[in-house]
C-alpha positions in Angstrom: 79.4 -138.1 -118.5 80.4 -134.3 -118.0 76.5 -133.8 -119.4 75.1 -136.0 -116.5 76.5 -134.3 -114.1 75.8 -130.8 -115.6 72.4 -132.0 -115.8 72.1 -134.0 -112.2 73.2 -130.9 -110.3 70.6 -128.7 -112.3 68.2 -130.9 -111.3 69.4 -131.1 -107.5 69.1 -127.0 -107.8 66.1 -126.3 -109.3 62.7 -126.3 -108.1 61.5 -129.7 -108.4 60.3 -131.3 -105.1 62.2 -133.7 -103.7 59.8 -136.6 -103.4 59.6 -136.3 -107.0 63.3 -136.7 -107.4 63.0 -139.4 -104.8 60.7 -141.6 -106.3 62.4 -141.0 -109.9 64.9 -143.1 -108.4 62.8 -145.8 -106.4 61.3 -145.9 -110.2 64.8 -145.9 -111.9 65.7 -148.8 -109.1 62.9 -151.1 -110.4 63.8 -150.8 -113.6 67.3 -151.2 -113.4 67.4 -154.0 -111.3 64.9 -156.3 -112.4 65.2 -157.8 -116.7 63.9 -154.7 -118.9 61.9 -156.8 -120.8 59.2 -157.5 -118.6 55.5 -156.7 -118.3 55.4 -155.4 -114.8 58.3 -152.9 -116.0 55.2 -151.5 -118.4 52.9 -150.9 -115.3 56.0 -149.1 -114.0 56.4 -146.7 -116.9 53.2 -146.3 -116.7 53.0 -145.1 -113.2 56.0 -143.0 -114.3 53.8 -141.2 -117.1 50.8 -141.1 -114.5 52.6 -139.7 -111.6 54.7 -136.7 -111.3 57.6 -138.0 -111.0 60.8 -136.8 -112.2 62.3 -138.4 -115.8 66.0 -137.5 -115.3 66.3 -139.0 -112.2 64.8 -142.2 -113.1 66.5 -142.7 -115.9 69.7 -141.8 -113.6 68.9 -144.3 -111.2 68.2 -146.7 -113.8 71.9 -146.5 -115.2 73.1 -146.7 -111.6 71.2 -149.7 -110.4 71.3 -151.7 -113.9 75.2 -151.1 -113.2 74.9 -153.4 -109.7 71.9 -155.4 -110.4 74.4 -158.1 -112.4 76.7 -158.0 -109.0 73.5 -159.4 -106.8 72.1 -161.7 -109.5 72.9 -164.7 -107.6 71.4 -163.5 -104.5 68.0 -162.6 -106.7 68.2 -166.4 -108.2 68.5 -167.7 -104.3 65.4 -165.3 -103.5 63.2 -166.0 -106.7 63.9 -169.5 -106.2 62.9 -169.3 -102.3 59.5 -168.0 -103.1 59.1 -170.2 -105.9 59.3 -173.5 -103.9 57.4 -172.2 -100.9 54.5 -174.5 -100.9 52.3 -171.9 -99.4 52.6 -170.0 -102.1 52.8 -172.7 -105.2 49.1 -172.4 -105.9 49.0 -168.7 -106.3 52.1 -169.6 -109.0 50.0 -172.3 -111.0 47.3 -170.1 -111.1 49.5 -166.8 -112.5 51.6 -169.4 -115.2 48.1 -170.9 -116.4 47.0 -166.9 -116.9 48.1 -166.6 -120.6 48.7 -162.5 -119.2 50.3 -163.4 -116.6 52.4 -165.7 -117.9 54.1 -163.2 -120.1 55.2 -161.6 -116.6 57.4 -164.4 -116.3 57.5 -164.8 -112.4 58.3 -168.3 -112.9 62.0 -167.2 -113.6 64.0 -167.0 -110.3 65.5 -163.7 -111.6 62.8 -161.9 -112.7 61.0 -162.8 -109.2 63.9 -161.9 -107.1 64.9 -158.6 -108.2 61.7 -157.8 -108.8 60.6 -158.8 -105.0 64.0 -156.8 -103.8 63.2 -154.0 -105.7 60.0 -153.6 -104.6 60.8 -154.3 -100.8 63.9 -151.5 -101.1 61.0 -148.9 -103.0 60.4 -146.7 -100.2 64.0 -147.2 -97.7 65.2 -145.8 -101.3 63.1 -143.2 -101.6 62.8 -141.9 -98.4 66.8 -142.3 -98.1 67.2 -140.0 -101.3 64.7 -137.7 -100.2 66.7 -136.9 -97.1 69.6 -136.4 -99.4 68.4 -133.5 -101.3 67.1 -132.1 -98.5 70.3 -131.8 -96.6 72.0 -130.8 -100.1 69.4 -128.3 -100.6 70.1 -127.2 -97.0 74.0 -127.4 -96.0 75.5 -128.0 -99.1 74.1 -126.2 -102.1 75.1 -122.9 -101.6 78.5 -123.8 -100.1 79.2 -125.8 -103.3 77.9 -122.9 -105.6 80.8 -120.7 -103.6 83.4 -123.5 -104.8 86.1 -122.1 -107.9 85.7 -125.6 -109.3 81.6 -124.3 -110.0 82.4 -121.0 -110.7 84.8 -122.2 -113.7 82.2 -124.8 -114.3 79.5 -121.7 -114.5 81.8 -119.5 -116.2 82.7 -122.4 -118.8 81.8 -122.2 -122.7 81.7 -125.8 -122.6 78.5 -126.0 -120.1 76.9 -123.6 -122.2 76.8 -125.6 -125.0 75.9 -128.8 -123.3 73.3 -127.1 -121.8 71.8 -125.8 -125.0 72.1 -129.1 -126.0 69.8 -130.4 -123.0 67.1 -128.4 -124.1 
């Protein structure tokens, strides 16, 4: 955990751009909420390779959103479920399950299709929320934390040496 941090606050310092950070973690969100095992999580590590977008942070926002996505499981059932038995939309669903591709997608599972559906809806709030984040950080906060004894020690320490090394 002490490496994550280390490692989070390097990243929040240095000079990536912060829409690369941001959608690192819209990316991270779609992975960590919706069932790893899926093939639209491929097209999103995909995108990930494609794009510049930052590793760390996805991965980061993976962790983070894996962590709650078993907490709103029920409300992704009651979504996936929703869409699933709207009739306007069960033709477009027999077509995708008699697509031997698309059946391997499994949107016919409530879970899959709600989280995914959430995650994609909260895709930019997220990003654009985070963004703002490291902005401000960048702005207000950075320096003023930098000042802190509890950074200095943290600078000064033998202990984030090593992790560091151990980063790279």
């Amino acid at each position: 955990m002490f490496r994550t941090v280390i490692k989070t606050l390097q990243l929040l310092n240095s000079e990536t751009g912060p829409w690369q950070l941001a959608f690192g973690a819209s990316f991270g969100l779609i992975l960590g909420l919706t069932p790893l095992l899926n093939l639209h999580n491929l097209l999103v590590l995909l995108l990930i390779c494609l794009l510049r977008v930052n590793i760390s942070f996805v991965l980061l926002f993976m962790g983070l959103s894996a962590g709650f996505a078993y907490l709103f499981d029920n409300q992704f059932h009651q979504l996936g479920y929703q869409l699933l038995n709207s009739p306007t939309l069960l033709p477009l669903w027999t077509d995708w399950y008699n697509d031997a591709l698309l059946r391997w997608s499994r949107f016919n599972n409530t879970v899959v299709l709600g989280s995914l559906v959430a995650s994609l809806l909260l895709f930019f709030p997220v990003a654009i929320v985070v963004r703002f984040a490291i902005s401000q950080y960048r702005q207000r906060w950075q320096k003023k934390l930098e000042q802190t004894r509890f950074m200095q020690l943290l600078k000064a320490s033998r202990w984030t040496e090593a992790f560091t090394k151990l980063g790279e």
